[in-house]
N, C-alpha and C positions, 0 to 999 in steps of 0.2 A: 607406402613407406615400408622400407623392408625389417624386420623383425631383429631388433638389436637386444641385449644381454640385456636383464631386468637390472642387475648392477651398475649395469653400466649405464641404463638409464638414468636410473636414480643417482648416480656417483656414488655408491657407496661400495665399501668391500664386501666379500663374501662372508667377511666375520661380522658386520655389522652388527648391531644390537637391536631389538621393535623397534626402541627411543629410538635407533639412528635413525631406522628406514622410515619412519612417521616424521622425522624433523626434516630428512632431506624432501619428502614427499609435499612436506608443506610448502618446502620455501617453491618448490619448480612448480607447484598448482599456480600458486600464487603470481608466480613469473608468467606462466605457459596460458593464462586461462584466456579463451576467445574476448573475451571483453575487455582483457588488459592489453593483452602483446600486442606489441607493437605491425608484428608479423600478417601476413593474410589471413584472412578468419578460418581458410578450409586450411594450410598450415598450423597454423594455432589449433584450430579443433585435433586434428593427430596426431601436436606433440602433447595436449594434455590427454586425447587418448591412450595414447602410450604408457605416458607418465601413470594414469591412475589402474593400468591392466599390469603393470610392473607393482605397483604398492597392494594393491590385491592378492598378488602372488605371494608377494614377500614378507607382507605382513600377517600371513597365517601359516602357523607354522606347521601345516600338514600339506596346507600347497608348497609350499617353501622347499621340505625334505624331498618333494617328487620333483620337485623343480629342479635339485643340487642333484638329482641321483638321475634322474632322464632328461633334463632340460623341457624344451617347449611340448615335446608329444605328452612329457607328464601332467599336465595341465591344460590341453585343449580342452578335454572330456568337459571342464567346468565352466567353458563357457558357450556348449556347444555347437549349432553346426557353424553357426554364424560368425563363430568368436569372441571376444569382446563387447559388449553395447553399452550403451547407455544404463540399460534398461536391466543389466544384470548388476549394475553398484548402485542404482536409486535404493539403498535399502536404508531406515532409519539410523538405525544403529551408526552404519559406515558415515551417512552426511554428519549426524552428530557427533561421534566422537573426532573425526576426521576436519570437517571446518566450521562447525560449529562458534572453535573461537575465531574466527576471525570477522571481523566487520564486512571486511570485503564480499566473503562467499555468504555470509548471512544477509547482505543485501541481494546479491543476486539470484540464490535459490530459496530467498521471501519471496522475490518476484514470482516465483514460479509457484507457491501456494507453498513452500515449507517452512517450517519453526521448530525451534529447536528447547531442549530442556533448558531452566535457565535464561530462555530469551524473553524479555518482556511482551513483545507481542503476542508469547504463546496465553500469557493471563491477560493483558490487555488489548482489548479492543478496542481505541481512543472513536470515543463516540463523534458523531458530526458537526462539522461545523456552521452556525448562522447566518443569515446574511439578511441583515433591514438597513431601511432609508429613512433616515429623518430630515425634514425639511424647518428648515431655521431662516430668521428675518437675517437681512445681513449686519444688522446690529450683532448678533452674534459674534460676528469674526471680530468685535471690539471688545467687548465686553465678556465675552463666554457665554455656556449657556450651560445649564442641565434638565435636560430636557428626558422626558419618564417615556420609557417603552413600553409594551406589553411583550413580552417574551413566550412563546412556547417551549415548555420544558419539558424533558424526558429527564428523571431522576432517580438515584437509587432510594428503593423504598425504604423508609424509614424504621420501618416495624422489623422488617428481616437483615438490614443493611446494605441490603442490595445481593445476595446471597439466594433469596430466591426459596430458602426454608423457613417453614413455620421455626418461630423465633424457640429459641432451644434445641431444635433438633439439628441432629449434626448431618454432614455430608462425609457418601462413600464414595471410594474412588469406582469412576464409572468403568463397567464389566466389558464393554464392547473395546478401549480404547486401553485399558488397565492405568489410565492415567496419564497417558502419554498427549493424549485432547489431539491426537492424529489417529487414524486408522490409516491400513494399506491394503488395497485390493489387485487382485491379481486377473490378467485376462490372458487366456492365450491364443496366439495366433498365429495356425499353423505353427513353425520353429521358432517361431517369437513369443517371448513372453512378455508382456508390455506391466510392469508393474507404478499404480498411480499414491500419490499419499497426498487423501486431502482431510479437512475437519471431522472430527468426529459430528456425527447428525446425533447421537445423542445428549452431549453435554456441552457442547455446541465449540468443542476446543479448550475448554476446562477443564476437566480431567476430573469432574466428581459429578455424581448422579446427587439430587433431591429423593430424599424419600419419602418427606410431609412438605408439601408446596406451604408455603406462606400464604394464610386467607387476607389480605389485603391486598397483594398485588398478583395473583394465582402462580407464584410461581416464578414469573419474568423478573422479580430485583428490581423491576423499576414505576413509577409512577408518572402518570400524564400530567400535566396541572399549565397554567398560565399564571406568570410571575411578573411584576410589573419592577423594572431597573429603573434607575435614576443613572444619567449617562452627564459625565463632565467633560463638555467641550470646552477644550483651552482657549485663550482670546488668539488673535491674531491664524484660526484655523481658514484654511481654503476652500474654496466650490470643490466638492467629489472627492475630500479626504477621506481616508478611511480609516474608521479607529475602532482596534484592535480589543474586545473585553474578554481577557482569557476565561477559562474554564466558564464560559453562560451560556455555551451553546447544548449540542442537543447529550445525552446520558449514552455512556455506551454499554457494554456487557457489567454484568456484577463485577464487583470488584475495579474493574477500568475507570479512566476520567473521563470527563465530558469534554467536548469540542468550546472550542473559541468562539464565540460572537465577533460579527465583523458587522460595524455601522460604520454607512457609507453617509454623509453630510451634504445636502445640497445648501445653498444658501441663495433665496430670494435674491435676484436683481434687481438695482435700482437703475431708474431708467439716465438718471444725471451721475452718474460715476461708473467709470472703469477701472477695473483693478489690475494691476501688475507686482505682482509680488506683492513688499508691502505698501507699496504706493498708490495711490488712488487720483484719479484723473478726471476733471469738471470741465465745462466750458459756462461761461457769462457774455451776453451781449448787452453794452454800454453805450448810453446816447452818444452820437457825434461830442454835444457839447461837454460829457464828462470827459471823453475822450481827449478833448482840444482843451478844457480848463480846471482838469482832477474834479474827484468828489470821490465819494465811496459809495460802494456797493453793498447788496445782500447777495451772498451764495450760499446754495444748498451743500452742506458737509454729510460726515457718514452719519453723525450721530445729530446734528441741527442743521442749525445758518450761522455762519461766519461775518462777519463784515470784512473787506478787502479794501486798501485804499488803492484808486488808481490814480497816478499823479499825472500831471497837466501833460500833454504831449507825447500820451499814450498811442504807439503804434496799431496798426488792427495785426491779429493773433499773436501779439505779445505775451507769454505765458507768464503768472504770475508762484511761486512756493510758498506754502502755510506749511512751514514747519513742524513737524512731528501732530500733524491733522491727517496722516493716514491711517493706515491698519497697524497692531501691533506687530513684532515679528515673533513669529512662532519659535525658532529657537534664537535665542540671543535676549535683549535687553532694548528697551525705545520702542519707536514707531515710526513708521514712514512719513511720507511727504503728502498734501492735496497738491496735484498741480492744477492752477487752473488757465486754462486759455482763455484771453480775452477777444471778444470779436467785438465792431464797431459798427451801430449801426448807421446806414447812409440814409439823410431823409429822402425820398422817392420825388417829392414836389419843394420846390422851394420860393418862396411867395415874394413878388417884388418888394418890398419891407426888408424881408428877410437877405435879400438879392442884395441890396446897398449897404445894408448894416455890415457884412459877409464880407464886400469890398470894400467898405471903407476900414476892418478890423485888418485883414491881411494884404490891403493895398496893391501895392504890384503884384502879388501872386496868386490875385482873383483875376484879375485883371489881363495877366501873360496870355491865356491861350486866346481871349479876342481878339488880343494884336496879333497874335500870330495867323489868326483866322484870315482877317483884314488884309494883313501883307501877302499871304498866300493868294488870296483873291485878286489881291492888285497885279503879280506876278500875272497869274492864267488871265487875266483878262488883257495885259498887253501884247 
């Protein structure tokens, strides 16, 4: 890409103001930046190169003056042989006052290990989150449950606050980092200078030294222990939900909160109901003779036995609905349905007694398929 006016990159005049050159600077980062634009990413990457070797210039005002008075030869020297890189604006100061505020470039050069003054993350470290299973009867999903964990806890110690100094003594801002809880180290190579900014290793990203550790927890702000929760499962909860207990998980740096607990809920199967949403699904097999002259049944529910009546001239798998005998619903109001399917059974032997009683109850329609046997017979045999 060939080398256009730093003005004219940025849009701005040559009278401009700082304020201009930093507001125009902002808005075309923001437009141009490889992860936003719409554009090809090796495009994108060169017009925000561009963009940020122009507000470099422009923005100091002794490059600026060498820049108005000799244009581009005045200000090679400062980036030298290679030009422009990366690796010559990674410097704290420029990401921080530069985009600092924007959400956008604070997500994306957090990715990359940086924090900025003011940014939450630079004081918090949101400690880890938990993950247990508890297993529950499926009476559960009717009635609820609160069913007690054992939790392992990392937490700020109580004696220091989590602070990490013997209680009273104060903290200094730490020497290696001057507070900033980032260092930057420099490596060079060959005409490159690759410059990296990660944590401070002494105050671990805090930006203050201990100078008496806390004799309770030597120092770390935090305590080991195992805590036992009581967990409130709603009624009408599902197999493999997973519910959510903010702040019980595990402790993170002094001063930061702790992670989320996440319990995952299995629920015992029962071998006579199926669940679908809130509904709940049985099957009952019925003697032939209930079946042909009603009576009523015993069936297993979620919570007991039901009685069912099945009335005379019950089909086989006629499904029968016990109204609001399923599962609660989780959000809403009521409860679902048991359905049950009826099956019928067939006696396997039926006894001459039983043969005549049978036809002389349903008379010709015991009776049809012998004639029919009979007349078929007569047919093939003539």
């Amino acid at each position: 890409m060939a080398k256009r006016d730093y003005y004219e990159v940025l849009g701005v005049p040559r009278t401009a103001s700082a304020d201009d050159v930093k507001a125009a600077y902002r808005r075309l980062a923001r437009q141009h930046h490889p992860d936003v634009s719409k554009e090809s990413k090796k495009i994108a990457e060169e017009k925000f190169k561009e963009i940020s070797e122009a507000y470099e210039v422009l923005a100091d005002d002794e490059k600026r003056r060498r820049y108005d008075r000799m244009g581009f030869p005045g200000v090679e020297s400062d980036f030298g042989p290679g030009g422009f890189t990366w690796q010559n604006f990674t410097h704290v100061g420029d990401l921080e006052d530069l985009l600092g505020s924007s959400p956008l470039f604070r997500d994306f050069f957090g990715g990359l290990g940086f924090t900025f003054a003011g940014d939450p993350r630079r004081a918090e470290a949101r400690g880890r989150d938990l993950e247990l299973t508890v297993r529950l009867p499926l009476t559960a999903a009717v009635t609820g449950a609160r069913p007690t964990v054992e939790v392992p806890r990392i937490a700020p110690c109580s004696d220091c606050r989590g602070t990490g100094a013997k209680n009273g003594t104060a903290l200094e801002t730490c020497p290696d980092c001057g507070g900033r809880g980032q260092v930057r180290r420099v490596q060079n190579r060959g005409f490159t200078q690759l410059i990296s900014i990660g944590e401070c290793p002494r105050c671990h990203g805090t930006g203050r030294r201990i100078l008496e550790s806390c004799p309770t927890c030597g120092g770390a702000g935090q305590t080991r222990s195992n805590v036992k929760l009581e967990l409130n499962v709603p009624p009408g909860v599902e197999d493999g939900t997973v519910l959510r207990v903010p702040g019980h998980g595990m402790g993170g740096r002094p001063g930061s909160r702790s992670g989320d607990l996440y319990v995952q809920v299995l629920l015992e199967p029962a071998p006579h109901l199926r669940r679908e949403g809130p509904d709940a699904f049985s099957e009952a097999t019925v003697p032939l003779a209930t079946a042909l002259l009603g009576g009523e049944v015993t069936i297993p529910t979620i919570e007991a036995h039901a009685s069912l009546t099945i009335p005379s001239g019950t089909q086989p798998e006629t499904q029968f609905r016990l109204r609001g005998k399923g599962f609660p619903r989780l959000t809403g109001s009521g409860r679902g349905d048991l359905i049950v399917t009826v099956h019928v059974e067939i006696p396997r032997s039926v006894g001459a007694r039983e043969r005549e009683l049978l036809r002389e109850a349903l008379g010709s329609a015991a009776a049809a398929p012998t004639g029919r046997r009979e007349s078929i017979f007569r047919r093939r045999s003539t």
